[in-house]
C-alpha positions in Angstrom: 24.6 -9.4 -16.2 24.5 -13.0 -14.8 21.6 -15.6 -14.0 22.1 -14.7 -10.1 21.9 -10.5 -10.7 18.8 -11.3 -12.9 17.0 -13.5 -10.3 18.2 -11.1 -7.2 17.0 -7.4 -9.1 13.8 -9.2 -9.7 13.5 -11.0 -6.4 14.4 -7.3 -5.3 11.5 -5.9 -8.0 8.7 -8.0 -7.1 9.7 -7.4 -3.1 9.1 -3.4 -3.8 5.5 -4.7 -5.4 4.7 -6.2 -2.6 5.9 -3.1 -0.6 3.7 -1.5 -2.5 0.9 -3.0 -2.5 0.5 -3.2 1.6 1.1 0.6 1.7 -1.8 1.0 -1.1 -3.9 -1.4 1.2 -3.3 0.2 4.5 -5.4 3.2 3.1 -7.7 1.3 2.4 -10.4 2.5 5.5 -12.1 -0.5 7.3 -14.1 0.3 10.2 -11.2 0.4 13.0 -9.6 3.9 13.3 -5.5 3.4 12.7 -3.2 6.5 12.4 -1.7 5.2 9.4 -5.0 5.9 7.8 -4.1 9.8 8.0 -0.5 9.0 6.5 -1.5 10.4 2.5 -3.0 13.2 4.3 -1.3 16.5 3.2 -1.0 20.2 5.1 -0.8 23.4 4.3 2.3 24.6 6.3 2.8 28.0 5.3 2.7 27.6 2.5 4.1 24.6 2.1 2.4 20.6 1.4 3.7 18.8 4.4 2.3 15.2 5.5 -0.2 15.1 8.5 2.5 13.3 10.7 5.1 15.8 10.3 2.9 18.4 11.8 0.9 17.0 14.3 1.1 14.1 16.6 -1.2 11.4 15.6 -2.7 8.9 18.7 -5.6 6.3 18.7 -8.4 7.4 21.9 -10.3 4.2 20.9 -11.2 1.5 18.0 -13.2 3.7 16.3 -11.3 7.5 17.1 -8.2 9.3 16.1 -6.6 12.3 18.4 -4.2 15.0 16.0 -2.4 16.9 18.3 -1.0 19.4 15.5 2.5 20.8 17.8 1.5 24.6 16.9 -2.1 26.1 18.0 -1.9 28.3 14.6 -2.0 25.0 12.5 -5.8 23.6 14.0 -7.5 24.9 11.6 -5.1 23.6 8.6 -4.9 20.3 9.9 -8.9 19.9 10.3 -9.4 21.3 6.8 -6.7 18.7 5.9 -8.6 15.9 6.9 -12.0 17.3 6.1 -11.0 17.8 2.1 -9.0 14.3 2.2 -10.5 11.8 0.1 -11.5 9.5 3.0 -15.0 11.0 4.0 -13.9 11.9 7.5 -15.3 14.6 9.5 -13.5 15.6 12.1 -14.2 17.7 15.1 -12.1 20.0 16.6 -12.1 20.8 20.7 -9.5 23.0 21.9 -6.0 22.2 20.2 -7.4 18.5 20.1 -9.1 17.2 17.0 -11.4 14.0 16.8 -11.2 12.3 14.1 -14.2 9.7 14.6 -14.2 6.8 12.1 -18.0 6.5 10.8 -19.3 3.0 10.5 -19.3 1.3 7.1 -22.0 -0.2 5.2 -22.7 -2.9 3.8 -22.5 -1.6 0.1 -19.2 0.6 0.7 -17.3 -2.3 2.2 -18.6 -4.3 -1.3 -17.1 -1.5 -3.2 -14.1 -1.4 -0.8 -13.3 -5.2 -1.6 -13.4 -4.4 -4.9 -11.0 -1.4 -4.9 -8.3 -3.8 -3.0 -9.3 -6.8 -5.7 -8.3 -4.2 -8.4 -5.0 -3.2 -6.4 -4.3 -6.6 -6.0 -5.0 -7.5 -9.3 -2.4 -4.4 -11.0 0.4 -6.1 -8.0 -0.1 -9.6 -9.7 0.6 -7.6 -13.3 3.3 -6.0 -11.8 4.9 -9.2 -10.6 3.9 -11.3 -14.0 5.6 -8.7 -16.1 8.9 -8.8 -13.8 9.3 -12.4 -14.6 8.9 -12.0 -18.4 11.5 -9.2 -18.2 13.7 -11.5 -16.6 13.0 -14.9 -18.9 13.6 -12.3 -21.8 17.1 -11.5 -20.2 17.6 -15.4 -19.9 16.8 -15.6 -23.3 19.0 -13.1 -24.7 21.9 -14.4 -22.6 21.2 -17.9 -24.4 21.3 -15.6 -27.9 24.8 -14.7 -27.1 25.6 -18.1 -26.2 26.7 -16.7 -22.6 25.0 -19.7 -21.0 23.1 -23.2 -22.2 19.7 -24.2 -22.2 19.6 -25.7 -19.2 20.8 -23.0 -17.4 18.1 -20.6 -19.2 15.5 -23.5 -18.6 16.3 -23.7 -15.0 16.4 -20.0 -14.2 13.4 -20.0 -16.0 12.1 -22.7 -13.6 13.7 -20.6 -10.7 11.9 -17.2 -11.4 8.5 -18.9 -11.9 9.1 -20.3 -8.3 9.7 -16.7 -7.5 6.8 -15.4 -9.2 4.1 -18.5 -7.4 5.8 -17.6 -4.5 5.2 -13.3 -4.7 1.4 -14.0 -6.4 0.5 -16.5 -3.4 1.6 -13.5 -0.7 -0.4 -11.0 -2.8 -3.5 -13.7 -2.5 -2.7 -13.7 1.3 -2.6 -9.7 2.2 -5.7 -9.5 -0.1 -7.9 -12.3 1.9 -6.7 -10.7 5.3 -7.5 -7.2 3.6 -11.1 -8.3 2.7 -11.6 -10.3 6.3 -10.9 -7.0 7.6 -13.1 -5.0 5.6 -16.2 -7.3 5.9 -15.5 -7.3 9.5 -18.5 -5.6 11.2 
């Protein structure tokens, strides 16, 4: 493998951590109600663990409310005690084949708390990255070993990755500021 297919699977890499890293912040609950909130939720469909959205239609009414439509009237009640067991300390409310899901204001301490959950995830995205770019100088490295470049070359794809890396740890900084903006947000 060459210097370019090195830099390009761990551009690629560190891409997928950033990926990552806004789907683990989007459930993350601030105080506005978005569907994507519901996303991890999982229902029992016959028998079956099926996601939220793939049983029900999911809608905003307002800021602070969700609408599930689940598409068959026999599923109401598995789609309420969906939401009720999630981990996201919702408590929906079910009227006809509608149900409420109304999001309940945060305090003060559980946005704290919440800021420090998305400092953690943000933290284990900036290890993730870091640890890309020493599997990729190590690659470098052993490329030099078997004399399949110079040491200019390894020195400036060195140079090249770390750009790379800056560049991928300052977006993580970014979605993490606008994260906790968010969150403290009242």
């Amino acid at each position: 493998m060459g210097i370019a297919e090195i830099k390009k699977t761990t551009e690629d890499k560190m891409h997928k951590s950033i990926e990552a890293l806004k789907s683990d912040l989007a459930k993350v609950r601030t105080g506005r109600a978005h569907t994507g909130l519901l996303d991890h939720v999982m229902v029992d469909y016959y028998g079956t663990m099926m996601p939220i959205n793939q049983v029900a239609n999911l809608n905003l009414l307002d800021s602070r409310t969700i609408s599930v439509q689940p598409w068959e009237k026999k599923m109401v009640q598995a789609v309420e005690k969906a939401i009720r067991e999630s981990d996201l300390g919702l408590n929906p409310q079910t009227q006809g084949d509608i149900i409420r899901v109304p999001m309940p204001p945060l305090t003060e301490e559980r946005r704290r708390e919440l800021v420090k959950v998305i400092k953690q995830e943000g933290e284990t995205a900036r290890v993730a990255v870091r640890n890309l770019r020493r599997d990729a100088n190590q690659s470098f490295k052993d490329l030099l070993k078997a004399k399949e470049i110079s040491e200019d070359e390894d020195r400036r794809a060195q140079d090249e990755v770390q750009k790379l890396t800056d560049r991928y740890i300052a977006e993580i900084d970014k979605l993490l500021a606008q994260k906790e903006t968010e969150i403290m947000a009242v």
